[in-house]
C-alpha distance (Angstrom), angle and dihedral (degrees) to the residues before:
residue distance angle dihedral
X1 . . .
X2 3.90 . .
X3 4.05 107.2 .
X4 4.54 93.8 17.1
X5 4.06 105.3 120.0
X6 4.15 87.0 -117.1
X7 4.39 76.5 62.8
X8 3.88 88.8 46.5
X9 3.82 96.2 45.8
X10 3.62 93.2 41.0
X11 4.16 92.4 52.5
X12 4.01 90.5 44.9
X13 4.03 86.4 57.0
X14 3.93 93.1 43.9
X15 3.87 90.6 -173.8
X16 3.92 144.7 12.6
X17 3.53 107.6 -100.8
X18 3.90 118.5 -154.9
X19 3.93 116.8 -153.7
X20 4.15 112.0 178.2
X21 3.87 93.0 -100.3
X22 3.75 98.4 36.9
X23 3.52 144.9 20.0
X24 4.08 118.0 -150.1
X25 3.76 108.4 -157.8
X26 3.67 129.0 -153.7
X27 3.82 95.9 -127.2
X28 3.69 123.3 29.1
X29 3.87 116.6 -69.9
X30 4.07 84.7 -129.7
X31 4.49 83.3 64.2
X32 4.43 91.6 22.1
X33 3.94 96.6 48.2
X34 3.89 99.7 17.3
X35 3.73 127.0 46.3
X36 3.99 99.5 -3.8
X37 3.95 84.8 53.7
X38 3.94 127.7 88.8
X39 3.91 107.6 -111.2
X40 3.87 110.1 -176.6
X41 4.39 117.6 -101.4
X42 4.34 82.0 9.1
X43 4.23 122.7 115.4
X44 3.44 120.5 -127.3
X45 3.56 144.8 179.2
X46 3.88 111.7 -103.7
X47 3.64 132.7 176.3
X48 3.88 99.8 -142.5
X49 3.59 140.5 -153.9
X50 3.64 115.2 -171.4
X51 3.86 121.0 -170.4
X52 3.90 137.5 -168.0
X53 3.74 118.9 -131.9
X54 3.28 127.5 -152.7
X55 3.92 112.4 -143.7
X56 4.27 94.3 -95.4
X57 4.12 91.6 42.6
X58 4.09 95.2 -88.0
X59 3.70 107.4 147.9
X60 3.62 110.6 -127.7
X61 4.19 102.1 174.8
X62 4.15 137.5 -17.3
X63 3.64 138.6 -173.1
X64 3.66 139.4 -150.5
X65 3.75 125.5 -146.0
X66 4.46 149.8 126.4
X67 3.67 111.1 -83.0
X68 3.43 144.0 174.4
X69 4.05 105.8 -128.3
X70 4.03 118.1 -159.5
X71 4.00 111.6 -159.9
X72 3.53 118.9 -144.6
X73 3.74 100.6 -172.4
X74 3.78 137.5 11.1
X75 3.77 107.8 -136.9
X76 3.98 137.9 -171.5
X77 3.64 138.5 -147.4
X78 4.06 94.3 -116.4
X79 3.37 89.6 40.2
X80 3.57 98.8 57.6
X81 3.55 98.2 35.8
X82 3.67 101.5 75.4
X83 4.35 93.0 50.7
X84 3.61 93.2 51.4
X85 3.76 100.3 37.6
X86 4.66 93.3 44.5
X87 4.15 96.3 8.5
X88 3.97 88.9 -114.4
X89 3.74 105.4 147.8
X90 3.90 121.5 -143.9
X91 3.72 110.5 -116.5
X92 4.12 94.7 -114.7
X93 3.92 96.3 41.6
X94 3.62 100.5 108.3
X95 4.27 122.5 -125.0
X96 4.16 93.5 -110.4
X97 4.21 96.1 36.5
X98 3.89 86.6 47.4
X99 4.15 89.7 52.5
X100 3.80 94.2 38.4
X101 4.21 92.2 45.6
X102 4.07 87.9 51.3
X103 4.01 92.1 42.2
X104 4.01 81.2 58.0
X105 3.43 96.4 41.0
X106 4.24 93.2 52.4
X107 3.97 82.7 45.2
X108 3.94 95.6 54.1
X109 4.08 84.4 47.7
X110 4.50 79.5 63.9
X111 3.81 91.9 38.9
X112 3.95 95.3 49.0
X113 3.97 91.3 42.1
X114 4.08 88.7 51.7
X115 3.71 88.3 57.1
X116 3.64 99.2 49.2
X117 3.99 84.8 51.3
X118 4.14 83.2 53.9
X119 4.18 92.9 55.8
X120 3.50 90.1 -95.7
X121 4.22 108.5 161.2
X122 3.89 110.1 -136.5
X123 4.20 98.2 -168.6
X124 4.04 100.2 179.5
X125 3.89 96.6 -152.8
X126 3.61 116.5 163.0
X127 4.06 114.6 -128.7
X128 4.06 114.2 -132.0
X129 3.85 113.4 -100.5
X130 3.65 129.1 -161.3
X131 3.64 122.6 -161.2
X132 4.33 114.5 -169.1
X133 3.29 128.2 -177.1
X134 3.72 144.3 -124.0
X135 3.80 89.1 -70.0
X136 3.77 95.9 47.2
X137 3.64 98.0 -102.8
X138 3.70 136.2 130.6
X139 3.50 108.1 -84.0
X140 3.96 95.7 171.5
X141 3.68 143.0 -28.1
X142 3.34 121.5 -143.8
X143 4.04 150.7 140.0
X144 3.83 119.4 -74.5
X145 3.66 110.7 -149.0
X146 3.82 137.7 -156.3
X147 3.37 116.5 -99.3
X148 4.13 129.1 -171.1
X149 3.85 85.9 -96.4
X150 3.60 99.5 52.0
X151 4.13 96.7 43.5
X152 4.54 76.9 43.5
X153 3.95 87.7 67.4
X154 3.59 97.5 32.2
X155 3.51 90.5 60.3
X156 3.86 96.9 45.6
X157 4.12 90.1 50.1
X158 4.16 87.6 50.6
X159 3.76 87.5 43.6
X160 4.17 87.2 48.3
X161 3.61 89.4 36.7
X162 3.80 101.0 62.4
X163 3.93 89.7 38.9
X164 3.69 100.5 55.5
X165 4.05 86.1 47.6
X166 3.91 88.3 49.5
X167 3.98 94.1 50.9
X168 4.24 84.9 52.7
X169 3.61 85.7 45.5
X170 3.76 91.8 52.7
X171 3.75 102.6 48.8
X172 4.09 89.8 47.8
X173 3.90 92.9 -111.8
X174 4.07 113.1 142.3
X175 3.66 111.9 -115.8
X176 3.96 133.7 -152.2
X177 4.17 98.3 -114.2
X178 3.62 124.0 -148.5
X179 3.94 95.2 -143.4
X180 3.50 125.6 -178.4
X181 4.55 110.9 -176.2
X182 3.52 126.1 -149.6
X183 3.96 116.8 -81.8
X184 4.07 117.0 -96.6
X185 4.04 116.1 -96.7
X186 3.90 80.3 -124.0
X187 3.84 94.3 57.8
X188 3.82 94.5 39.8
X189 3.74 85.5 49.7
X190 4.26 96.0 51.9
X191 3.70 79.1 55.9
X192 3.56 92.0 49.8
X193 3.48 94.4 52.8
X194 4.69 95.4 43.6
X195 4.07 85.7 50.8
X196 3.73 89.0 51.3
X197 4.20 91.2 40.5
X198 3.95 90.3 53.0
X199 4.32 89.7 42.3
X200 3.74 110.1 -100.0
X201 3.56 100.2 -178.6
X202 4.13 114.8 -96.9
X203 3.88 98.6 -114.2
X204 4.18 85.5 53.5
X205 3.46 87.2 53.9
X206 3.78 93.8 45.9
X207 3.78 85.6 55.7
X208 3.78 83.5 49.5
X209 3.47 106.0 50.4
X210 4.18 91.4 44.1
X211 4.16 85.8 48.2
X212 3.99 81.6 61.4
X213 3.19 109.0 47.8
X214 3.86 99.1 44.9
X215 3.38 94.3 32.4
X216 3.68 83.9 -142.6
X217 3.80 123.3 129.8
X218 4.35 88.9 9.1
X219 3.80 99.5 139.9
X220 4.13 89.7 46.1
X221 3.61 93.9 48.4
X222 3.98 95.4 43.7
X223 4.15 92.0 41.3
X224 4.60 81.0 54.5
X225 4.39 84.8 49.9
X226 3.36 82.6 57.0
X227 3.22 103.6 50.2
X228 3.76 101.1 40.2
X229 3.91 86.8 70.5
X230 3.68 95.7 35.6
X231 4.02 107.8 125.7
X232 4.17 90.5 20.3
X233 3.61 132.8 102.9
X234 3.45 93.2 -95.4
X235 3.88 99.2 47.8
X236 3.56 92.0 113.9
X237 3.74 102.4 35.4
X238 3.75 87.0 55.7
X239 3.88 94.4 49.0
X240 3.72 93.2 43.5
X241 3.97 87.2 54.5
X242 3.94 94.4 51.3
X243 3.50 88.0 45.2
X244 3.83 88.9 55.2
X245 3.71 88.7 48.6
X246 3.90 93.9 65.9
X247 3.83 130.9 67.9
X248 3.68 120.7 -108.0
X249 3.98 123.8 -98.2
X250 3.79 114.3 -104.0
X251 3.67 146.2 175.0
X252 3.80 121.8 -89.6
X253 3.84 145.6 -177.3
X254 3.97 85.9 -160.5
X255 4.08 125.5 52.4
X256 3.84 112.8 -117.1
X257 3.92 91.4 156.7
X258 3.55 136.8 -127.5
X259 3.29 115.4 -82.8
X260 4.03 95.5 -173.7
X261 4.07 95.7 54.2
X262 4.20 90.5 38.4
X263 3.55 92.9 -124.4
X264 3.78 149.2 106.6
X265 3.98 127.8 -143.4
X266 3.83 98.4 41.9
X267 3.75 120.0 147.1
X268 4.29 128.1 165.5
X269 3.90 107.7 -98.7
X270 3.78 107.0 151.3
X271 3.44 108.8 66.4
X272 3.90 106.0 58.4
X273 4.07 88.7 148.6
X274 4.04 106.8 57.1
X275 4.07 92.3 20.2
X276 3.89 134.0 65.0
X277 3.34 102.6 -165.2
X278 3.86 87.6 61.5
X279 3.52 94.4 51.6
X280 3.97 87.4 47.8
X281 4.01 84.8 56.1
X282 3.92 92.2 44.8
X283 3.79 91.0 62.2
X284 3.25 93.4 47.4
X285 3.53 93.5 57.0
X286 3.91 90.2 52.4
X287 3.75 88.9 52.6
X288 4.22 83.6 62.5
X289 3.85 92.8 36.6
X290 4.24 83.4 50.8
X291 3.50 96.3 40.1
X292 3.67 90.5 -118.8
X293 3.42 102.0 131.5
X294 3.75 91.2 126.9
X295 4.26 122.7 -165.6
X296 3.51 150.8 -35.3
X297 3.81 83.5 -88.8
X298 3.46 102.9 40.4
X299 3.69 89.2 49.3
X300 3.78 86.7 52.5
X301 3.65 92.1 50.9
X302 4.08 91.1 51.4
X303 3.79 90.8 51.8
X304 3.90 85.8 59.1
X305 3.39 95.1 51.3
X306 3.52 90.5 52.9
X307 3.72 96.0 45.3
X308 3.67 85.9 56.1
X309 3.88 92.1 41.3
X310 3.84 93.7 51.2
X311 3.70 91.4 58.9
X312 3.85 92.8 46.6
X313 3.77 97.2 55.0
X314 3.48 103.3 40.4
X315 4.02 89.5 56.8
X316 4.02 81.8 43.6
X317 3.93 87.4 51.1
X318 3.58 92.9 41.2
X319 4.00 93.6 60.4
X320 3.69 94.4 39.9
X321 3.96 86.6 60.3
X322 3.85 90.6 46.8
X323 3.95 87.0 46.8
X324 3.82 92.3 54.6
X325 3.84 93.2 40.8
X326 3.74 101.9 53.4
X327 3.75 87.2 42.7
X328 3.79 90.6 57.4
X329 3.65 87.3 49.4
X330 3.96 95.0 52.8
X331 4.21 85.7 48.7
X332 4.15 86.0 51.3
X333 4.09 95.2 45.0
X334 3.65 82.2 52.6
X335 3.48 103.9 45.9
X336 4.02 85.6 42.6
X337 4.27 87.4 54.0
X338 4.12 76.0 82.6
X339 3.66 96.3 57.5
X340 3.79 103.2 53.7
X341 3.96 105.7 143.8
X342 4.40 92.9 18.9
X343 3.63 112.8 120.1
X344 3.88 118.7 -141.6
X345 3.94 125.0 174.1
X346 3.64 120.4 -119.5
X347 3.92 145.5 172.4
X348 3.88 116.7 -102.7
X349 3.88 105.3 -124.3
X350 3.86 94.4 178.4
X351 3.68 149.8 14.4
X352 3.81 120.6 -157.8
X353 4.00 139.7 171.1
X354 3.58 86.6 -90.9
X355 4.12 112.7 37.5
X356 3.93 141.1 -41.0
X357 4.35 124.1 -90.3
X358 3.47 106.4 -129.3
X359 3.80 120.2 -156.3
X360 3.38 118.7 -150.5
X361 3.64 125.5 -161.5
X362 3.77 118.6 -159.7
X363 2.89 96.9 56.4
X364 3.54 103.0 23.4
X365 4.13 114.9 -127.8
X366 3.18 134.1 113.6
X367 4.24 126.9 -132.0
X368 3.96 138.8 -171.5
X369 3.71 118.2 -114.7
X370 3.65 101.2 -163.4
X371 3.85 126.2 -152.4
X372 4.69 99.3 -149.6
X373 4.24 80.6 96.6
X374 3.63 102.2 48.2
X375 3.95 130.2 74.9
X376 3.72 119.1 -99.5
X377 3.83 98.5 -35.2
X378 4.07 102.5 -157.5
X379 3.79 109.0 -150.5
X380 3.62 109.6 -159.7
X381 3.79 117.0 -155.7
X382 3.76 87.7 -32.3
X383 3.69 93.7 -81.0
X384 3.77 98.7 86.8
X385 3.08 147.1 22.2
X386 3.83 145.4 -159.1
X387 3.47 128.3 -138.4
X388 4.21 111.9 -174.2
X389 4.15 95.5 -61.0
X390 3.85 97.4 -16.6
X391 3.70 121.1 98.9
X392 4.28 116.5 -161.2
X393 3.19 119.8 179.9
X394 4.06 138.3 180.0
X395 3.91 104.2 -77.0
X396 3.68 96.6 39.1
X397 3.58 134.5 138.3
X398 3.72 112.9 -138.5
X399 3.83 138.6 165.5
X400 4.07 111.7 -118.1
X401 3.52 130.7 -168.8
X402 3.91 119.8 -141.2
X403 4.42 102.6 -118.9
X404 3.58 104.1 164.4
X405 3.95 142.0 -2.3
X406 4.04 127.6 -159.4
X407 3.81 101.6 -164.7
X408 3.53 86.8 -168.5
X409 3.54 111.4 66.3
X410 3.99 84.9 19.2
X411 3.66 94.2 -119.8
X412 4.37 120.9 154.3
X413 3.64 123.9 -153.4
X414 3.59 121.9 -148.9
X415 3.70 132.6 -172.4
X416 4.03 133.6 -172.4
X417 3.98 119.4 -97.8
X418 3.28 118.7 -146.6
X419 3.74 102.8 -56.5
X420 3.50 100.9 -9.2
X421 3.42 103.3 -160.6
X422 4.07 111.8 108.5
């Protein structure tokens, strides 16, 4: 309840945060992993949103309520993937779960193709993984990649998402936004000017430049960038750099959209157990279901709270993030302490005054290749630079060779073999 210590511990934490030895949840894993978790053939108390489909993923009506949800089968990522990528069923996936998961799964194929026809951007970057072993130590490192069941759930919580903010919306209760604004003209224009460095083709960049000015057709013409490098070498250094060229998603008392789903009226429902901003939105909800949703004044009041709120968690998410990244990075320098003197090829992502990041991309880290050794380095407009006859600039491919590893800031050295160039 709003106000109980369990309410002030869970705020203070804002979010679960998941490290590759631990997780840390918001709420006690007795309440996270016990009674507010699905268990297969057990009740338990849901708050539901239940939507009508037309036949190609239109929604035609929804509802909000309290249930009481009964599981029939607890299933996994890897195991799903297989039966809805080749049709082989897993031995304890039941006849009418199997047909009902794969008449979901053909429906999120509709519901994910409706988006993209709103402008919404569909970047398919891996996240980092880190497998240990028994002893705690970096077994691997390694890109985790979106399968059919993954994008299948992803496209039910958007789906549930956008309904639960509509049914706020609709009975004139304020609602804690999950807002993501349109990128800067100065950003878009940076990444303007590193597509044109690494030789995006002139008509693209027409297509571009128009897309920036207007600021018509934007998310169409950055989702085709995308995919005109999908499947090459740069594929991910292209992505990353679009995805440095828009702002970062927030909380909000007010709607200013989300310009990376295409839509308007989104909020974060689904995750009541490991986020607070759901469970802020789940007791709003109960105030409608309760008819508690008070006066003009009281409503007022609420939408300070969550102006205040909305500025809270997205610092609180905004640390957890950098907590989980710079952990990821001390499991890679580690892992990398076995690959002193192996040579990997990787993208250049930057050139600065003193040396060039390298990212490398199986497996994925990223190192320093400093300039103090080398003889007059000439940096030209800190997108190239020349090295004696050689000419690297951001965009390249180049071979690397690991030098030197501090495991405890989780920094990689790199230095140039031979040529370098691949």
């Amino acid at each position: 309840k709003k106000g109980s210590l369990l309410d002030a511990e869970a705020r203070a934490r804002g979010f679960s945060v998941y490290f590759p030895e631990l997780a840390i949840p918001m709420l006690p894993e007795v309440l996270s992993n016990g009674v507010m978790s699905l268990k297969p053939n057990e009740d338990r108390l849901a708050m539901a949103v239940e939507i009508r489909l037309g036949p190609r993923g239109k929604v035609l009506d929804f509802d909000c309520f309290e249930a009481v949800i009964h599981s029939k089968a607890r299933l996994t990522y890897e195991g799903l993937n297989p039966f809805l990528e080749k049709g082989t069923c897993p031995e304890n996936l039941q006849a009418d779960v199997a047909e009902r998961v794969m008449d979901l799964y053909r429906m999120s194929l509709h519901l994910a193709k409706n988006r993209r026809k709103k402008g919404a951007l569909d970047f398919d970057i891996p996240e980092v993984g880190v497998a240990l072993d028994k002893a705690g130590e970096v077994e691997k490192v390694y890109r985790k990649q979106r399968g059919p069941a993954e994008r299948l759930i992803e496209e039910a919580m958007l789906c549930a998402n956008h309904a639960s903010c509509s049914y706020i919306e609709k009975h004139g209760m304020p609602v804690l936004y999950r807002v993501h604004e349109e990128p800067s003209t100065d950003d878009l224009m940076a990444l303007y000017e590193t597509l044109k460095e690494i030789g995006l083709e002139k008509d693209e960049l027409s297509v571009l430049s128009r897309s920036i000015r207007t600021k018509k057709s934007l998310p169409v013409t950055l989702q085709n960038l995308s995919n005109i490098f999908a499947g090459t070498p740069l594929a991910g250094f292209v992505n990353q750099h679009i995805l440095r060229a828009l702002k970062r998603a927030k909380y909000n008392a007010e709607d200013h959209g989300h310009f990376g789903l295409g839509t308007d009226c989104y909020t974060h429902f689904t995750s009541p157990i490991r986020r607070y901003s759901d469970l802020i939105v789940h007791r709003i909800l109960k105030q409608v279901f309760h008819g508690l949703t008070g006066s003009e004044k009281e409503k007022g009041k609420l939408n300070g709270y969550l102006t205040y709120m909305g500025n809270e968690i997205s610092d609180r998410e905004k640390k957890t993030d950098d907590a989980m990244y710079e952990v990821i990075k001390l499991k890679t320098a580690a892992y990398m302490q076995r690959h002193i003197g192996d040579t990997f090829s990787g993208v250049v992502t930057s050139i600065l005054a003193f040396g060039m990041f390298v990212e490398i991309v199986d497996p994925p880290f990223d190192g320093l290749v400093t300039f103090s050794d080398m003889r007059n380095p000439r940096i030209e407009e800190g997108r190239s630079v020349r090295i004696g006859k050689r000419a690297i600039s951001i965009g390249d491919v180049i071979r690397v060779r690991v030098s030197n590893v501090d495991p405890v800031k989780g920094h990689v050295d790199f230095t140039l073999p031979g040529k370098g160039l691949s």
